[in-house]
N, C-alpha and C positions, 0 to 999 in steps of 0.2 A: 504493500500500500504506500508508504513512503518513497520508494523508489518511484512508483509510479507518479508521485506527486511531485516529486524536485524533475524528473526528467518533463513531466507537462510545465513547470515551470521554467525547464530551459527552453524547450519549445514556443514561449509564451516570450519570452524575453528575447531569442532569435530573431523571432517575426517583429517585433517592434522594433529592435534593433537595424533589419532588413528597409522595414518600411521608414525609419527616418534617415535611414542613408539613401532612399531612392528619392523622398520628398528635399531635402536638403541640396542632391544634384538638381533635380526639376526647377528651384528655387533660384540658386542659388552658384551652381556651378554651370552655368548655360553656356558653351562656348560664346566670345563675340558680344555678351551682356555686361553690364557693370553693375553687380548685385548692388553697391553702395547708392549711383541713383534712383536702383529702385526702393528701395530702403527709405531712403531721401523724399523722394517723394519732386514731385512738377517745382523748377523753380527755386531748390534747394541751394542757398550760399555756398562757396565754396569752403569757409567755417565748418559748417554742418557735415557737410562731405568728410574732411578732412576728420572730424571727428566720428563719423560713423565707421569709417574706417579703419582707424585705429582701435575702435572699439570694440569691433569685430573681426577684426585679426584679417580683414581682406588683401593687406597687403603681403600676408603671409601665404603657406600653401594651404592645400584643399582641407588635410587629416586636420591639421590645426586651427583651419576656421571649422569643421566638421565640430569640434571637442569647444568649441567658445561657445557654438551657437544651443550644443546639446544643455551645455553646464551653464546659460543663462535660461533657456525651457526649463528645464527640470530639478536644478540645482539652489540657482540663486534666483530664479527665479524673476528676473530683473530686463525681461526679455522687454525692448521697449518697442514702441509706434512713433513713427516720424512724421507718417500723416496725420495722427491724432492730437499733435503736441505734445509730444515725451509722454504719450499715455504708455503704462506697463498693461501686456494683453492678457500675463496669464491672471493674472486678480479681473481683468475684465470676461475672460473666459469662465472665470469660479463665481462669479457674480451671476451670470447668462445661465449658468448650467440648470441650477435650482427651477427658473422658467420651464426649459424644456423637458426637466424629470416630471415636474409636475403636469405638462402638458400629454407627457408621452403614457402616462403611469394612466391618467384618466383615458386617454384613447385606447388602452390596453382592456383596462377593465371593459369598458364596451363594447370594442371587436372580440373579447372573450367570449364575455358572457351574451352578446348577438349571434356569435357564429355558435355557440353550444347548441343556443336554442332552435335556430334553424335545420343547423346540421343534422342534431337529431329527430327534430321533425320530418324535414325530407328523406332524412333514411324510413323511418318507420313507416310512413305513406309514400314510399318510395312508388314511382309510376303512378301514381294519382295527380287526380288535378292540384293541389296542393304543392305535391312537389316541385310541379312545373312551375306553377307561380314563385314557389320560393330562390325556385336555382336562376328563373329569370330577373328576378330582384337582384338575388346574389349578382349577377352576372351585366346588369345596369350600375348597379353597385363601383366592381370591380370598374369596368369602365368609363366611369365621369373623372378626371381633373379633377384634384382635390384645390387647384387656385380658382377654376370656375362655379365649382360649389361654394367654396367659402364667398365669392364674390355676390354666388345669385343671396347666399345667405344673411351677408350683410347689404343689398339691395333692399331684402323686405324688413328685418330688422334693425336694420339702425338709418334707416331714412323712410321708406314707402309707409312701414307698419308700426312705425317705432312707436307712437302715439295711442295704437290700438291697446285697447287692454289684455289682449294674447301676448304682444312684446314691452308692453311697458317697463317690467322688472329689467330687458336685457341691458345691460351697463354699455356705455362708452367701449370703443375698441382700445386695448391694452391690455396691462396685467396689474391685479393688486395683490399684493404678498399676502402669503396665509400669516404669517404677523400681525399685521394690520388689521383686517377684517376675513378670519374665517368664511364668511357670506359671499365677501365679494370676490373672495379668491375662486369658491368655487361657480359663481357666475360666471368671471370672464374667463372659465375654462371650460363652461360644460360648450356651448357652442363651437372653440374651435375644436376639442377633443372629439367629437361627435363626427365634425366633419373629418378628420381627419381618420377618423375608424371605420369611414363606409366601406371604404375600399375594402382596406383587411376583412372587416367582417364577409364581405362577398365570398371571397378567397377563401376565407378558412373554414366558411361552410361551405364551400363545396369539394374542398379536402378531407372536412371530416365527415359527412355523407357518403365518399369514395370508400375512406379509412372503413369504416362501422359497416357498410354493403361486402368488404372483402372482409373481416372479421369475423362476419357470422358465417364462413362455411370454414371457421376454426374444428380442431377436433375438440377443445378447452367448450365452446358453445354450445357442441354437441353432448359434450358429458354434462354440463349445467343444466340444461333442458332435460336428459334425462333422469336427473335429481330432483327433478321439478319446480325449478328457479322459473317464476314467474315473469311478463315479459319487461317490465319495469328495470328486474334487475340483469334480465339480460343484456338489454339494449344499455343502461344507466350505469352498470357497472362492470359486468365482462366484456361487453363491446366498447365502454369510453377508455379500459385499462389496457385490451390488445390496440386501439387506434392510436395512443398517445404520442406514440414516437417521432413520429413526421411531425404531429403538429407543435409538440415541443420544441424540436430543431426548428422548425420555420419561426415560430415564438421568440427565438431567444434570440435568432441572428436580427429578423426585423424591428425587436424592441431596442436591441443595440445598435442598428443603425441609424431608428430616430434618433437613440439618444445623443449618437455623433453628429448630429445635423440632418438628417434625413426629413426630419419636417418644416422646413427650411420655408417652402412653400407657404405651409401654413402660418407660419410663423410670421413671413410677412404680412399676407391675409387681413391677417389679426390683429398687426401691431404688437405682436408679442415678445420681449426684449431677451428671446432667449440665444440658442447655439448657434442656430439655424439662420437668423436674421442677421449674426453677428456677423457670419461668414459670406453671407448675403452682402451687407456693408463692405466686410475688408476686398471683397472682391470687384464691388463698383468701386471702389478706392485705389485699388492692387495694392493694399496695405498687406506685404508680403509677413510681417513678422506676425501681423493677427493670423493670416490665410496661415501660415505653418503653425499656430498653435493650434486653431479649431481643428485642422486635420489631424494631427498627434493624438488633441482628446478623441476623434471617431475612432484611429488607430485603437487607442486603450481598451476603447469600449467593446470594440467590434473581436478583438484577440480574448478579452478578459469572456466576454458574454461565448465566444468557442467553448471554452474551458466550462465557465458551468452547464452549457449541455450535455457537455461531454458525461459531466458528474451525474447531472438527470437521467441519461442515459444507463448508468449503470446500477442508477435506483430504479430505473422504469421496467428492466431489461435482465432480469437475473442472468441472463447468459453473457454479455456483458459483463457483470462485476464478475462473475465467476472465471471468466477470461483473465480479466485484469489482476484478481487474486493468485489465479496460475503461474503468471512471469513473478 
């Protein structure tokens, strides 16, 4: 067990180690570019230059700006923005994050508990009109743009209907901290979180519709049934325990990409000051040192959230951890 746990952690720190040496060349070591004006920013004194330069070791070789730029990211922490006026990104980035956990955890919960409910639906009335209806939802769903939804959403809510007593309650586009007002935090999040779960939800009912339909000609089904397990718990518990797998992995990779930015979209949408916008901004800016921190936190995200599937995996999956016990 240990072994297998420092070797998944070298693995873990490989890949991150890999990915900020490929985002650092992208950046940073461009043949023919001068990382320092970009850094700089349009218009930069030659002051400025000369001190961003020195500061980042660009007049040295690659390995040695490579090790300034890691040990200001990650270290000291000290990594600054020239376009933003000596703003420091990663406190702007730890600022931003809490937004988009909060945004992504309610969309989570939605597209879960949306797609359970479908999913099992359409399995059980599986080829009924019902189903159909449902996997077409689903599959409407899946297909809309989540900046055209959030758009037609704030059309009727916060201008056409705002005044009706169906949206009176819906708040101002932005974010209020759960600090502040418990209430209005979770106002100005059920709206984008909603919209931001259509999709998913579409998807993962009709993954898990797939899952639970190839499930039930298990031999595990077959014995249940002939024990006399009634259909509730066949379909609610030996067919949600054989389907889990897929939808776990798909789970943990997509929660962890929002959380890297991935609702980036919405986030605009919204006015919502989280990862996603952030990187949104440094990128109409080409504020290179933010654009290289918000990538590094998706990197973290998106390596660390492998790893507990992996672990899910091997609680979900007795063959699996029995595997893993083996070596």
């Amino acid at each position: 067990m240990i072994r297998s746990f420092l070797s998944r952690t070298g693995q873990m720190a490989l890949v991150i180690f890999g990915i900020s040496v490929l985002v650092f060349c992208i950046f940073f070591a461009t043949p023919g570019a001068d990382p320092t004006a970009r850094i700089a920013g349009r218009g930069a004194s030659p002051q400025v230059m000369a001190r961003i330069r020195a500061e980042y070791g660009f007049d040295r070789p690659l390995p040695v700006q490579y090790v300034r730029m890691m040990e200001k990211l990650f270290v000291s922490r000290d990594l600054t923005s020239f376009v933003n006026h000596g703003q420091k990104v990663v406190p702007e980035v730890a600022s931003a994050a809490p937004v988009t956990l909060s945004l992504v955890v309610w969309a989570a919960f939605f597209w879960v508990v949306g797609s359970l409910g479908i999913g099992v639906a359409s399995a059980v009335l599986r080829d009924s009109w019902v189903d159909r209806v449902l996997m077409v939802l689903g599959l409407i769903g899946l297909s809309m743009p989540v900046f055209w939804l959030g758009e037609v959403i704030n059309l009727f809510t916060q201008s056409r209907w705002h005044d009706t007593w169906l949206f009176r309650w819906v708040p101002p586009l932005g974010y209020v901290p759960l600090s502040q007002s418990p209430i209005g935090w979770s106002k100005s999040l059920l709206l984008p979180s909603l919209t931001l779960s259509v999709s998913f939800m579409g998807l993962y009912a009709r993954i898990l519709r797939s899952e639970l339909l190839s499930a039930m000609g298990e031999d595990s089904i077959r014995t249940a049934r002939a024990k006399g397990a009634g259909p509730a718990r066949i379909w609610l518990w030996h067919g949600l325990r054989l389907s889990w797998l897929s939808y776990v992995s798909l789970f943990g990779l997509d929660f962890a990409q929002l959380l890297g930015g991935g609702a980036l979209l919405t986030e605009v949408v919204f006015a919502l000051p989280g990862v996603g916008r952030l990187t949104y901004q440094a990128l109409a800016t080409l504020d290179l040192p933010l654009i290289m921190a918000t990538v590094m936190y998706a990197a973290v995200f998106v390596v660390i959230a492998n790893a507990l599937v992996d672990g899910l995996y091997a609680l979900l999956d007795p063959r699996i951890r029995d595997g893993q016990h083996g070596r």
